[in-house]
C-alpha positions in Angstrom: -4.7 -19.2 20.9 -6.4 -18.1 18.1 -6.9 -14.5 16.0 -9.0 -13.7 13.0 -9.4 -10.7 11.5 -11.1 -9.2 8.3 -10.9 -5.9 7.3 -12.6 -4.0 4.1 -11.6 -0.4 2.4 -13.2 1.1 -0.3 -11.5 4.2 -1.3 -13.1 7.0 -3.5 -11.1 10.1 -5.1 -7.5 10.6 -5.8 -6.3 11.3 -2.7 -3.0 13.4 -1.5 -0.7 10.6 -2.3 0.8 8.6 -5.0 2.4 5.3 -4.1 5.0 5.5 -7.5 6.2 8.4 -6.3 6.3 12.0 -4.4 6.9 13.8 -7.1 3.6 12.8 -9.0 1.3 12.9 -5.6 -1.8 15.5 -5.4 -0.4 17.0 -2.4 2.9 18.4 -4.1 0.8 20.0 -6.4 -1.6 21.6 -3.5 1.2 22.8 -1.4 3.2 24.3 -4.3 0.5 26.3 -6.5 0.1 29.5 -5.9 -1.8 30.4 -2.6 -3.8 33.3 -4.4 -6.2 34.0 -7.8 -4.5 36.1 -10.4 -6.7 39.0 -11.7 -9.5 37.4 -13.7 -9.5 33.6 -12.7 -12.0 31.9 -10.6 -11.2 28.7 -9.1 -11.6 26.3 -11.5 -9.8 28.3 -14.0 -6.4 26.8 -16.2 -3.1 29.3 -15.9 -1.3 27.9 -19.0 1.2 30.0 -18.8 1.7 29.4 -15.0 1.5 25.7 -15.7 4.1 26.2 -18.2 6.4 28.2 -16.3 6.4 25.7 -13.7 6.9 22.7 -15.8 10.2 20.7 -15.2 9.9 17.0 -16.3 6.6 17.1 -17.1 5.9 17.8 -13.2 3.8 21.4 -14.0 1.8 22.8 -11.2 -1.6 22.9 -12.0 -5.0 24.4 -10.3 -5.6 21.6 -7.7 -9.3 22.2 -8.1 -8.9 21.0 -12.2 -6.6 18.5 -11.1 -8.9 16.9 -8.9 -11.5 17.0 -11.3 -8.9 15.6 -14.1 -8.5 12.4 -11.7 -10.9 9.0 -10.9 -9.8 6.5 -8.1 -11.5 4.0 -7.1 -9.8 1.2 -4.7 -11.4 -1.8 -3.0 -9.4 -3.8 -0.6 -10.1 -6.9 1.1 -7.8 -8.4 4.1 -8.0 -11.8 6.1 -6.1 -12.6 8.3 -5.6 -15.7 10.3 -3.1 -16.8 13.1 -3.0 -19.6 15.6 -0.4 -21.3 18.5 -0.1 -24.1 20.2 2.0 -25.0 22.9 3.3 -27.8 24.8 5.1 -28.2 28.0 6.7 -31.6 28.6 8.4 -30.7 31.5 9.0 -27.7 33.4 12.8 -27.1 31.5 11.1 -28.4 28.0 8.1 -26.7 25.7 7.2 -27.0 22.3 5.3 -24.0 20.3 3.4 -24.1 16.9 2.6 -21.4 15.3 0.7 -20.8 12.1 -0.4 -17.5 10.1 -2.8 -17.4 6.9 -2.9 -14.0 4.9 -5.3 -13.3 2.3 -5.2 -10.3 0.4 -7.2 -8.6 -2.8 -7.1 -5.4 -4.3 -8.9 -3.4 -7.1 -7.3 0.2 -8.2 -9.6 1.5 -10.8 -7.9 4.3 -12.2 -8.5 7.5 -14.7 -6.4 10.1 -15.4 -7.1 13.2 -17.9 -5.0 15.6 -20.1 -3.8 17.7 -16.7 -2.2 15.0 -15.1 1.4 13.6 -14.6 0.3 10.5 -15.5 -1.1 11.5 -18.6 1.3 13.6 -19.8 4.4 11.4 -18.5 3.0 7.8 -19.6 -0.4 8.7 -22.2 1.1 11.0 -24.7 -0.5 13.6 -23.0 -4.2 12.6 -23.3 -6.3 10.4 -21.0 -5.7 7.2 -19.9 -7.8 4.7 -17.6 -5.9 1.3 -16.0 -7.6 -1.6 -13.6 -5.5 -3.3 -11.9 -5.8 -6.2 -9.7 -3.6 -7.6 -7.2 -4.1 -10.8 -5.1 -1.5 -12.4 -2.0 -1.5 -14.9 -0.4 1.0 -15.5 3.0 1.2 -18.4 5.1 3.9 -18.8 8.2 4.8 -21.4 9.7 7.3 -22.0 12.9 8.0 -24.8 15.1 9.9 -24.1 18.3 11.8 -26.4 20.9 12.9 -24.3 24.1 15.0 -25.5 26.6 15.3 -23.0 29.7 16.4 -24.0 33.5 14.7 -21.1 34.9 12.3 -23.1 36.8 15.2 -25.7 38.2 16.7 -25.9 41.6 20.1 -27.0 42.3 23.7 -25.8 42.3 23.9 -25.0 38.8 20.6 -23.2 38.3 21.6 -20.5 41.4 24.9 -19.3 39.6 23.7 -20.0 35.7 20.8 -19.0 33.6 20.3 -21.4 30.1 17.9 -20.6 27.4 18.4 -23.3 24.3 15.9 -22.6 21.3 16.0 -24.5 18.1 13.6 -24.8 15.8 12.1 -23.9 11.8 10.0 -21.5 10.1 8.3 -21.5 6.9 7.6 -18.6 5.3 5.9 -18.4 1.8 4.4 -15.6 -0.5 2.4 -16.1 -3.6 1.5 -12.5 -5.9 -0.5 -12.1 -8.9 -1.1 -8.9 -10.5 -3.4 -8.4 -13.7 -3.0 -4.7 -15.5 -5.6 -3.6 -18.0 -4.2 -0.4 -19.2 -5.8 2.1 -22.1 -3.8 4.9 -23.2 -4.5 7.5 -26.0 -8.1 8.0 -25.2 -9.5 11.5 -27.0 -9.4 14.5 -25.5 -12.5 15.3 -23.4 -13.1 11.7 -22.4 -14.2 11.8 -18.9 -14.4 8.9 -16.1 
């Protein structure tokens, strides 16, 4: 048997999540702002003082409307993946199986984050910052399997005794590279 399959994701805007951590995803922030405008905001408009009132670790709540504006994401993925078996059955009690897997797998995370941002304010000194990074694995598998069974024999000792003998070997390898091109301390009002 054989199986192929290739898959490709390109995905634009920040999202509701944040694979470092809960605490720094877009859809804390959402969920915990304030469901209402105060007197004299709009939409788009920056409560410092809420934003300071809120701020534990660097973790203030800010308008997710601004924050989403404050963020650039930009991910393309590309997956292959390949898997094969063979088998062969020498006698009814007696089979060998092969089976082989190839996994191929790129990503580019193109990343921006402004003033209003975690990220920013956590890891860029509190201005903006913008990061590539590129990640490429590679997988192969590899298992080779002896199985002994008597389900299909007759006889005295089949009718009172079921025997199932595997033995056998895998190899399983992974290879990773990851290249990080990070820029922090960019001035205030740079934009993506």
């Amino acid at each position: 048997g054989l199986n192929v399959r290739y898959n490709n994701t390109t995905v634009d805007g920040a999202g509701t999540s944040n694979p470092g951590s809960s605490s720094l995803n877009f859809l804390r922030n959402v969920m915990r702002y304030r469901p209402f405008l105060a007197p004299g905001q709009t939409s788009t408009s920056l409560d410092e003082a809420y934003t300071d009132a809120t701020n534990a670790n660097s973790l203030s709540l800010v308008n997710p409307v601004l924050l989403n504006q404050a963020q650039y994401r930009h991910n393309i993925q590309n997956v292959i993946d390949l898997s094969g078996f063979a088998e062969y059955k020498f006698t009814r009690w007696l089979s060998f199986r092969s089976t082989f897997g190839w996994d191929y797998n790129t990503l580019t995370q193109n990343l921006f984050n402004d003033t209003l941002t975690s990220s920013s304010k956590i890891s860029g000194g509190g201005l903006p910052m913008a990061s590539i990074q590129t990640t490429l694995s590679t997988v192969i598998d590899n298992s080779n399997v002896f199985t002994y069974s008597n389900a299909q024999g007759t006889g005295r000792f089949h009718e009172h005794n079921r025997l199932t003998v595997i033995a056998g070997e895998e190899i399983y390898k992974t290879d990773s590279n990851v290249n990080l091109i990070q820029t922090n301390y960019f001035p205030v009002g740079t934009t993506a």
